[in-house]
mmCIF file of the N, C-alpha and C atoms, coordinates in Angstrom:
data_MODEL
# 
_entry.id   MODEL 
# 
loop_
_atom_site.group_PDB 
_atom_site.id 
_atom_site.type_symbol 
_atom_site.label_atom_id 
_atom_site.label_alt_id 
_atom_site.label_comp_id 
_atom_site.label_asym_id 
_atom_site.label_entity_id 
_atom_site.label_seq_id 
_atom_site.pdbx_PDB_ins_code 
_atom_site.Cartn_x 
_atom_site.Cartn_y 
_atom_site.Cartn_z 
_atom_site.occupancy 
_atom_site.B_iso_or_equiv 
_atom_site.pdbx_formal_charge 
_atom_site.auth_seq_id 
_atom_site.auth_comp_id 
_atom_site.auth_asym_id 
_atom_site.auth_atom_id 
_atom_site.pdbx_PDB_model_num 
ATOM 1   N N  . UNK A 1 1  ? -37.443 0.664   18.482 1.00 0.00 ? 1  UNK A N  1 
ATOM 2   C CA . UNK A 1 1  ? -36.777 -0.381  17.743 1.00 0.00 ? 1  UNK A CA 1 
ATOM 3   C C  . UNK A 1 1  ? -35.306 -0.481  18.132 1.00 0.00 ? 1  UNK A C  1 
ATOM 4   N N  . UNK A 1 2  ? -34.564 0.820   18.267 1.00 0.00 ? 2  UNK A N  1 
ATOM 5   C CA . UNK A 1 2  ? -32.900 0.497   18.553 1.00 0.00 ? 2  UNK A CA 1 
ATOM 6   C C  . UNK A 1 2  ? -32.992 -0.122  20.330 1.00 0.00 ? 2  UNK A C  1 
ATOM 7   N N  . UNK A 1 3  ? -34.141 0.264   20.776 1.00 0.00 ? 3  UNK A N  1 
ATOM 8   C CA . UNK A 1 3  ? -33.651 -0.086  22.240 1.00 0.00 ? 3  UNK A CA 1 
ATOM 9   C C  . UNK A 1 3  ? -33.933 -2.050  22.068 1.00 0.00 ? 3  UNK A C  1 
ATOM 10  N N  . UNK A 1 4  ? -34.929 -2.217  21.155 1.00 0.00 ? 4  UNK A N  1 
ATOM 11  C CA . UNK A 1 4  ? -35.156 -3.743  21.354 1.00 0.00 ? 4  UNK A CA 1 
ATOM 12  C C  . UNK A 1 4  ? -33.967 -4.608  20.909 1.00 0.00 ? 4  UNK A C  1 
ATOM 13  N N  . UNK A 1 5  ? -33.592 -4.055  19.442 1.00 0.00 ? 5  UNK A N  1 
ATOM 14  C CA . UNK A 1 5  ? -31.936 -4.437  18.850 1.00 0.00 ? 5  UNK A CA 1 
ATOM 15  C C  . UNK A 1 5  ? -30.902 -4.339  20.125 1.00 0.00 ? 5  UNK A C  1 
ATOM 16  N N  . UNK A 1 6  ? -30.764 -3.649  20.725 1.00 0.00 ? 6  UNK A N  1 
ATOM 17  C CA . UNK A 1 6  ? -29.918 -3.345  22.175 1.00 0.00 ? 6  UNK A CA 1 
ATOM 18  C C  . UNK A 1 6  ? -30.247 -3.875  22.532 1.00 0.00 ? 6  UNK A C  1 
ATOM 19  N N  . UNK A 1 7  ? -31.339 -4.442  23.163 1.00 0.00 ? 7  UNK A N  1 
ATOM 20  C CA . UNK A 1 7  ? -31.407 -5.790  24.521 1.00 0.00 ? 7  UNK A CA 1 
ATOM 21  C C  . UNK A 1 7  ? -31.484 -7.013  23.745 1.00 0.00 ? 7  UNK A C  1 
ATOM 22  N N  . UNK A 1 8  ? -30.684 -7.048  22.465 1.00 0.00 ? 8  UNK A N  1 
ATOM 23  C CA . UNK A 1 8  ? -30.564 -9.044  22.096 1.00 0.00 ? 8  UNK A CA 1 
ATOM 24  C C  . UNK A 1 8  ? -31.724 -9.421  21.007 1.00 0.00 ? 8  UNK A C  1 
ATOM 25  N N  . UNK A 1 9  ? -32.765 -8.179  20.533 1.00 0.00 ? 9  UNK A N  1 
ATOM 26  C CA . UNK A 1 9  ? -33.711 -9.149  19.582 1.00 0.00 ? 9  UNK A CA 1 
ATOM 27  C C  . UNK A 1 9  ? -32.676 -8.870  18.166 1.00 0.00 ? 9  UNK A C  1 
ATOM 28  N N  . UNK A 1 10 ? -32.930 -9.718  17.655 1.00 0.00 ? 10 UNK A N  1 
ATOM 29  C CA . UNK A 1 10 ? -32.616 -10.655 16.357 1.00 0.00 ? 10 UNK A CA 1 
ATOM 30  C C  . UNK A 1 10 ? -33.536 -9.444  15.344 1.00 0.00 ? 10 UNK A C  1 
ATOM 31  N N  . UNK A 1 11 ? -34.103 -9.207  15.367 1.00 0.00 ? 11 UNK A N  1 
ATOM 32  C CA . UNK A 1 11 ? -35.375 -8.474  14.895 1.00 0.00 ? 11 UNK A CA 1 
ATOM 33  C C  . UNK A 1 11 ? -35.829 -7.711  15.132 1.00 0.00 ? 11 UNK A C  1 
ATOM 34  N N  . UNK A 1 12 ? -36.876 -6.450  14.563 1.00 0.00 ? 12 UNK A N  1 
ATOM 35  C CA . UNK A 1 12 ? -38.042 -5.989  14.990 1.00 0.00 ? 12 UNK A CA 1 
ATOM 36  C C  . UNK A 1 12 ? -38.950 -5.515  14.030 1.00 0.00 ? 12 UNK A C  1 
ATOM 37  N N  . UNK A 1 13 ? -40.122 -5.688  13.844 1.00 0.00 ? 13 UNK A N  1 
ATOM 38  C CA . UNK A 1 13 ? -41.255 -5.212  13.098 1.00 0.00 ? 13 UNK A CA 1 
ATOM 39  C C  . UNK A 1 13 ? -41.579 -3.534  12.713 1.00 0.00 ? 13 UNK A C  1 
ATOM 40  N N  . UNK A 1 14 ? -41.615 -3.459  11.657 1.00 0.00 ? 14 UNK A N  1 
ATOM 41  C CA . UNK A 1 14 ? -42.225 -1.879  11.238 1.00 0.00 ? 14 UNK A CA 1 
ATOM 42  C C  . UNK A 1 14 ? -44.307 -2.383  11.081 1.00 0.00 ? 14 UNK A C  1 
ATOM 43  N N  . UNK A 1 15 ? -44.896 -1.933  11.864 1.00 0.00 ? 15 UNK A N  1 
ATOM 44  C CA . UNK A 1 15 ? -46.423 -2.388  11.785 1.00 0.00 ? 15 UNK A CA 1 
ATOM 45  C C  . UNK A 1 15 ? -46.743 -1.330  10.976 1.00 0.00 ? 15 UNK A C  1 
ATOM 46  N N  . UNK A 1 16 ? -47.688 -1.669  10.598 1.00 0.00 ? 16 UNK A N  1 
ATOM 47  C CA . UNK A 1 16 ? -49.257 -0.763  10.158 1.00 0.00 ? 16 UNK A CA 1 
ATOM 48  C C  . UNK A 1 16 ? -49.746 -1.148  10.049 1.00 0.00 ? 16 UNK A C  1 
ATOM 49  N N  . UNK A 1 17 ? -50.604 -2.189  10.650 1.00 0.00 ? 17 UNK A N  1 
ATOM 50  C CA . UNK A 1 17 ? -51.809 -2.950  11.293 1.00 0.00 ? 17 UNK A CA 1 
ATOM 51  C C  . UNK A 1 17 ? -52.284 -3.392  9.634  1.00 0.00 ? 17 UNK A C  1 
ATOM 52  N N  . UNK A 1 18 ? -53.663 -4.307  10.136 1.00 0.00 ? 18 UNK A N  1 
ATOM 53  C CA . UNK A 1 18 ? -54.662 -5.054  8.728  1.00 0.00 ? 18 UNK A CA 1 
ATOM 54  C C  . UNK A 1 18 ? -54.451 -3.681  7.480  1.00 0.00 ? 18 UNK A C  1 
ATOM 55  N N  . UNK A 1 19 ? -55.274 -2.380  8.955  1.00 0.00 ? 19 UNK A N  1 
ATOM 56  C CA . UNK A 1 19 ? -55.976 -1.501  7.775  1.00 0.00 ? 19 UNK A CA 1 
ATOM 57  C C  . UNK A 1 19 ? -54.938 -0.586  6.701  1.00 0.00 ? 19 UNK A C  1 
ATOM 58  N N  . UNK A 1 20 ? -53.606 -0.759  7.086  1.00 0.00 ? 20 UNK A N  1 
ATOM 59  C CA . UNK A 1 20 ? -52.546 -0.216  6.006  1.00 0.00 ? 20 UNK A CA 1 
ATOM 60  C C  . UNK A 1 20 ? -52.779 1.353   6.118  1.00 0.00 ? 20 UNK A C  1 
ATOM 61  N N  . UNK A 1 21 ? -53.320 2.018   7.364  1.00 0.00 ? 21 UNK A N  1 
ATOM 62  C CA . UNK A 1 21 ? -52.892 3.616   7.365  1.00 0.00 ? 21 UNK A CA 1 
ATOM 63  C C  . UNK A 1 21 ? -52.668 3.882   8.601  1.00 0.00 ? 21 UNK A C  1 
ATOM 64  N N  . UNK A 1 22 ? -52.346 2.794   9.345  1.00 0.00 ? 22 UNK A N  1 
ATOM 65  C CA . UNK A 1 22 ? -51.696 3.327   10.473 1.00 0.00 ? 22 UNK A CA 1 
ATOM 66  C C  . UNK A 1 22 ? -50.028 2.801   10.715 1.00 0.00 ? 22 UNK A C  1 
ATOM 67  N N  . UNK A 1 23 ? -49.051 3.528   11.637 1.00 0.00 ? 23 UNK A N  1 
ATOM 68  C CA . UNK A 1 23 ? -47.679 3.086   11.989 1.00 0.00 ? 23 UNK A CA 1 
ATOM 69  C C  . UNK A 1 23 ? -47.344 3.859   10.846 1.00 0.00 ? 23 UNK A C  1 
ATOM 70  N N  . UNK A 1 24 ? -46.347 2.756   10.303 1.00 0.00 ? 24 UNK A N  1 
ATOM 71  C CA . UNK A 1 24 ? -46.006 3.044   8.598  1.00 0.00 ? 24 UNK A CA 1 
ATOM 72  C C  . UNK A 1 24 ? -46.333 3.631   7.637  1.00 0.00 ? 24 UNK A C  1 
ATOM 73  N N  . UNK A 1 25 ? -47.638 3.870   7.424  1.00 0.00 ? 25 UNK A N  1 
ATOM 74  C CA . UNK A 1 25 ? -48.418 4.242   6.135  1.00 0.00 ? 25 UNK A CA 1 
ATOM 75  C C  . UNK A 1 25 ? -49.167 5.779   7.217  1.00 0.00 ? 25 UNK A C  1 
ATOM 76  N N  . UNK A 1 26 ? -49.721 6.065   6.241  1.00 0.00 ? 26 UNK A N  1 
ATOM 77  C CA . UNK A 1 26 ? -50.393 7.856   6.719  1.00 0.00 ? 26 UNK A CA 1 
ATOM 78  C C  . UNK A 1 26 ? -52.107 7.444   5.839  1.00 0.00 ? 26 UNK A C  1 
ATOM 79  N N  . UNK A 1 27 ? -52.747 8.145   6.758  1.00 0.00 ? 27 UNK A N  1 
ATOM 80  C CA . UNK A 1 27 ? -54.757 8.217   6.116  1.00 0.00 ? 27 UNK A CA 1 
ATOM 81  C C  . UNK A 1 27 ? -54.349 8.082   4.916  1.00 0.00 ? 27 UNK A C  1 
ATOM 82  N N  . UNK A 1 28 ? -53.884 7.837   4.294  1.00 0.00 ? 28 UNK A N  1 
ATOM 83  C CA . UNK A 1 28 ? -54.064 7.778   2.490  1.00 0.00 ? 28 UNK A CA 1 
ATOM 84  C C  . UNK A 1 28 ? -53.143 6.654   2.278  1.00 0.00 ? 28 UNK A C  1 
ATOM 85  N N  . UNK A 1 29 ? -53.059 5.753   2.852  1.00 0.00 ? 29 UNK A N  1 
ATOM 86  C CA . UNK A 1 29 ? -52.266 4.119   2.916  1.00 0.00 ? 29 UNK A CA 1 
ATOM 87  C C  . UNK A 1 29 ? -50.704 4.600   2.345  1.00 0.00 ? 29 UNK A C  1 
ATOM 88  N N  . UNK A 1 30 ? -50.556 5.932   1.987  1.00 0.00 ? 30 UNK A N  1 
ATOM 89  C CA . UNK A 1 30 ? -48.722 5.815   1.548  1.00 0.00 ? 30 UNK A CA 1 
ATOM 90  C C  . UNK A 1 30 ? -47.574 5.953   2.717  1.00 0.00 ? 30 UNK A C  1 
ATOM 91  N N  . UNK A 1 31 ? -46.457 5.743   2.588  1.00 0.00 ? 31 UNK A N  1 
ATOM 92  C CA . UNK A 1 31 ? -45.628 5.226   3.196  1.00 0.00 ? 31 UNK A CA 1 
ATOM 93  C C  . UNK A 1 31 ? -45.205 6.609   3.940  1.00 0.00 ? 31 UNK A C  1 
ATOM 94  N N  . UNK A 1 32 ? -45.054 6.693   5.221  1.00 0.00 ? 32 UNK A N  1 
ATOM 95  C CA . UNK A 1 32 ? -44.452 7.675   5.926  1.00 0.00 ? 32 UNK A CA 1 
ATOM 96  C C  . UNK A 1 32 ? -43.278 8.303   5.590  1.00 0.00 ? 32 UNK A C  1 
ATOM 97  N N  . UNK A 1 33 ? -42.653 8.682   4.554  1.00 0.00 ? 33 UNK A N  1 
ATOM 98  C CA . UNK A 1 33 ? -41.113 8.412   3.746  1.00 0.00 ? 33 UNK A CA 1 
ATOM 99  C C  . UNK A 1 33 ? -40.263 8.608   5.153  1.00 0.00 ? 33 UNK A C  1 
ATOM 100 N N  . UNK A 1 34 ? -41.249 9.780   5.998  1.00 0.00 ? 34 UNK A N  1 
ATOM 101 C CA . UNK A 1 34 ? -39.827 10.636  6.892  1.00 0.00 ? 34 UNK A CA 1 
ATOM 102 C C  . UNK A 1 34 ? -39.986 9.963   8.412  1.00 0.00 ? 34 UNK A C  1 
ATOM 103 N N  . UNK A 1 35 ? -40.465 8.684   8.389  1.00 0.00 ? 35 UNK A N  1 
ATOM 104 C CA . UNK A 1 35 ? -40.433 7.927   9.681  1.00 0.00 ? 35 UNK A CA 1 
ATOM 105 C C  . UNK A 1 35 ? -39.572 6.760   8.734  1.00 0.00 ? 35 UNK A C  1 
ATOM 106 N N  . UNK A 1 36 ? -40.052 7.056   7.598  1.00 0.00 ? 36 UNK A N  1 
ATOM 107 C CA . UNK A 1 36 ? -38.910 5.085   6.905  1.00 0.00 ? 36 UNK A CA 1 
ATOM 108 C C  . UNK A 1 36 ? -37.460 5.447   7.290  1.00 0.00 ? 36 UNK A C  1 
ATOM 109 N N  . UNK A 1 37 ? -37.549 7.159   6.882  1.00 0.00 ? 37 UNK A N  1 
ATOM 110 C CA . UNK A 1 37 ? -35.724 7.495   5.940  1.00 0.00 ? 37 UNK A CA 1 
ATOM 111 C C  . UNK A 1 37 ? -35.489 6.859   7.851  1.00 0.00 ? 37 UNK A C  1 
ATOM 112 N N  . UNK A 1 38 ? -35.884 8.073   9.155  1.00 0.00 ? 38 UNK A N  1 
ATOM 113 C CA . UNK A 1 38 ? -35.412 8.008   10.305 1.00 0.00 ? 38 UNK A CA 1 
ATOM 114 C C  . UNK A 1 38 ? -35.408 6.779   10.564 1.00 0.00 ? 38 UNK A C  1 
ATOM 115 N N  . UNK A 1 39 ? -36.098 5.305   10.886 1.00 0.00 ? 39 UNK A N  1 
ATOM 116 C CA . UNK A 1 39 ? -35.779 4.168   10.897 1.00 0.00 ? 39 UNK A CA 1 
ATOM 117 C C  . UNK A 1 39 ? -34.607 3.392   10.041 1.00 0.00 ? 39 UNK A C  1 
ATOM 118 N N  . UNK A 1 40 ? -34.699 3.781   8.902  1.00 0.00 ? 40 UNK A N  1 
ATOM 119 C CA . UNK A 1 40 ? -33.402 3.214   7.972  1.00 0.00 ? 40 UNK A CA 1 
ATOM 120 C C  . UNK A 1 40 ? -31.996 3.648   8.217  1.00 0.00 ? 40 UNK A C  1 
ATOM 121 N N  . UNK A 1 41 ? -31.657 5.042   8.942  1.00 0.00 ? 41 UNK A N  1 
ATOM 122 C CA . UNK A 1 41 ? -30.593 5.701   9.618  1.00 0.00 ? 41 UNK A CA 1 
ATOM 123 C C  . UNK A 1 41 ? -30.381 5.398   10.572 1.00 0.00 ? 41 UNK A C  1 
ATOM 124 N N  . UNK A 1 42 ? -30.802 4.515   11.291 1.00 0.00 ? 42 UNK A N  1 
ATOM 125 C CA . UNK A 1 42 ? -30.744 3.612   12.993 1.00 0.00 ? 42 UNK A CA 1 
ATOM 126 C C  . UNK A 1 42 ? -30.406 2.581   12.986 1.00 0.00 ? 42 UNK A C  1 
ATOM 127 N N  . UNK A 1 43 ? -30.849 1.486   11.951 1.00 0.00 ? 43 UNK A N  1 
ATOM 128 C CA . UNK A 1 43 ? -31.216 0.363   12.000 1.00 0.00 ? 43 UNK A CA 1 
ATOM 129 C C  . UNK A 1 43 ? -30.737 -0.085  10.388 1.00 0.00 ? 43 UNK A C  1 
ATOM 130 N N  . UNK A 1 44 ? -30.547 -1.326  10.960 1.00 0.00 ? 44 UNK A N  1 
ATOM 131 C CA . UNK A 1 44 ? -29.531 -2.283  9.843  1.00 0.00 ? 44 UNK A CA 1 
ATOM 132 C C  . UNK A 1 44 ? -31.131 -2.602  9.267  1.00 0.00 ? 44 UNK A C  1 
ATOM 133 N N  . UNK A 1 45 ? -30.803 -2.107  8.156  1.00 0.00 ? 45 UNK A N  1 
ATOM 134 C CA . UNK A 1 45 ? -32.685 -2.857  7.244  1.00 0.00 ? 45 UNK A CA 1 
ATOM 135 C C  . UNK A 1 45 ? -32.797 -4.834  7.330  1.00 0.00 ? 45 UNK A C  1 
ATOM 136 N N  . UNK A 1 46 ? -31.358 -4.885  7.253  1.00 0.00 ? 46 UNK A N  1 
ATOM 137 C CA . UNK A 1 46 ? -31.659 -6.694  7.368  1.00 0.00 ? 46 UNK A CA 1 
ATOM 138 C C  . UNK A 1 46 ? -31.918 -7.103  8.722  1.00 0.00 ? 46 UNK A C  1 
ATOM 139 N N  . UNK A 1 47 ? -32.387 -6.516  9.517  1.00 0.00 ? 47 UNK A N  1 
ATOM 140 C CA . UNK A 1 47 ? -32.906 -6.611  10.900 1.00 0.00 ? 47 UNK A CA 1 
ATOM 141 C C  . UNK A 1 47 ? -34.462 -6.427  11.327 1.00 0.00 ? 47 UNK A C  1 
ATOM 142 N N  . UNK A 1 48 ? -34.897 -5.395  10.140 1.00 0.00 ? 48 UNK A N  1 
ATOM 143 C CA . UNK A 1 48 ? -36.392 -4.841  10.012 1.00 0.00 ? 48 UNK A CA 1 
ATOM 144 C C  . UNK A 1 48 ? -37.010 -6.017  9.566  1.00 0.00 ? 48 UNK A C  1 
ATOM 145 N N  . UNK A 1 49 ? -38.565 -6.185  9.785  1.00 0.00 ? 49 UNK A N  1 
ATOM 146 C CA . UNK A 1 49 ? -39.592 -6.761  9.214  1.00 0.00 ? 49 UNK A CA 1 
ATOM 147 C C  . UNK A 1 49 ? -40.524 -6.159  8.364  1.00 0.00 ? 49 UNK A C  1 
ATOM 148 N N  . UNK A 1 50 ? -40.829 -5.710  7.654  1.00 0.00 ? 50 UNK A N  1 
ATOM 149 C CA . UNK A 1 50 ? -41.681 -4.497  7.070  1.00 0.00 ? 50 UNK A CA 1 
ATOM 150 C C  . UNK A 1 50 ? -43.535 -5.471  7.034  1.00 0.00 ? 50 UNK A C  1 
ATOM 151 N N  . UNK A 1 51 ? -44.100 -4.641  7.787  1.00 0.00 ? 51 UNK A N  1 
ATOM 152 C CA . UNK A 1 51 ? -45.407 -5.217  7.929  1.00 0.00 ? 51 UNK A CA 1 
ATOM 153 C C  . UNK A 1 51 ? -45.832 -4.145  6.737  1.00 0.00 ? 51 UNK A C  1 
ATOM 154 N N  . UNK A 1 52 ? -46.936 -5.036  5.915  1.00 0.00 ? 52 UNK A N  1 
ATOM 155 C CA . UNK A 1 52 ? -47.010 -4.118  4.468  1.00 0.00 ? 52 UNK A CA 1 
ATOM 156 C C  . UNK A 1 52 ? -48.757 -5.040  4.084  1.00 0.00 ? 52 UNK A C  1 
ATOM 157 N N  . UNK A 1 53 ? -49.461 -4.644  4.388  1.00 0.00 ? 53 UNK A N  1 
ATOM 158 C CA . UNK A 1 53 ? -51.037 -5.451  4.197  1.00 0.00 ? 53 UNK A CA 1 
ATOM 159 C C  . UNK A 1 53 ? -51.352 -5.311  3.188  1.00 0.00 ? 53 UNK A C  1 
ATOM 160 N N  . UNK A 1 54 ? -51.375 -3.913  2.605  1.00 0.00 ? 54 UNK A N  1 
ATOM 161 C CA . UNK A 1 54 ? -52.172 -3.934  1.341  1.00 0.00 ? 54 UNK A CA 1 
ATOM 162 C C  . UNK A 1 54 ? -50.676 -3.886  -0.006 1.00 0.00 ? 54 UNK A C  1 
ATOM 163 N N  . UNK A 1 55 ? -51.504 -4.919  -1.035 1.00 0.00 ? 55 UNK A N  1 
ATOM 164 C CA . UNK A 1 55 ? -50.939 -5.000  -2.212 1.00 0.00 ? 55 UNK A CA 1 
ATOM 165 C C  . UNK A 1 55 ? -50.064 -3.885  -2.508 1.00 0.00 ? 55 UNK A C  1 
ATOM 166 N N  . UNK A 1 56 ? -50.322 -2.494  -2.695 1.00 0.00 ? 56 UNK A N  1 
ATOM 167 C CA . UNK A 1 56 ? -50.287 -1.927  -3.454 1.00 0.00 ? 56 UNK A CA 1 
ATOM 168 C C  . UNK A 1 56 ? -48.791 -1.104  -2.323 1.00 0.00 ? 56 UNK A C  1 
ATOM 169 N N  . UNK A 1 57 ? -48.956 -1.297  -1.020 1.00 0.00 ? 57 UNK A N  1 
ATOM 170 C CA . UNK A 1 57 ? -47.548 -0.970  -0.260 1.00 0.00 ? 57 UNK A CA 1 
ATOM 171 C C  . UNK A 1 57 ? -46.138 -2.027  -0.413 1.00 0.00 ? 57 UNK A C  1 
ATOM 172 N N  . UNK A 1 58 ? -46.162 -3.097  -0.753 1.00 0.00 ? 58 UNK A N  1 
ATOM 173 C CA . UNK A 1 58 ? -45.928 -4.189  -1.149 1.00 0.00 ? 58 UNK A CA 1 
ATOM 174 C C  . UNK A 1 58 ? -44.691 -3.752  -2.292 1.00 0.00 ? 58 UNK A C  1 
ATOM 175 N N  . UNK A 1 59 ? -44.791 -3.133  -2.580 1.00 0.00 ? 59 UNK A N  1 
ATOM 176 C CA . UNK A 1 59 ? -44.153 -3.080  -3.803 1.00 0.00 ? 59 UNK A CA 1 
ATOM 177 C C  . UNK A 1 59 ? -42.986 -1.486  -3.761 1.00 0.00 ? 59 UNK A C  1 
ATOM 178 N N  . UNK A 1 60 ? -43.473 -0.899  -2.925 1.00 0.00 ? 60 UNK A N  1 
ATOM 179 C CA . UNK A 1 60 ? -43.107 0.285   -2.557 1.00 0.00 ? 60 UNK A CA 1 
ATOM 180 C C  . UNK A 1 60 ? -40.998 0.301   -2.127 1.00 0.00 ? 60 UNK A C  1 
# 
């Protein structure tokens, strides 16, 4: 993500696909805390996209 912010994107996506336990989320659909905190210490959050499928991450 910091290298894409470095070459000019506007943006970049946090995924965890349809099924909500992969990327972001862990086998039990909750949120990786210690890949969020390390992404949130890099990266301006108003730059992130948070891909979030199921309801119940949504809110997190």
């Amino acid at each position: 993500m910091t290298s894409e912010i470095s070459s000019g994107s506007w943006k970049v996506i946090a995924e965890s696909r349809e099924s909500g336990n992969t990327g972001m989320y862990d086998s039990n659909f909750q949120i990786d805390e210690k890949l969020f905190n390390l992404i949130v210490s890099k990266i301006d959050t108003n730059k992130i996209i948070w891909e979030t499928p199921l309801k119940g991450q949504q809110s997190w």
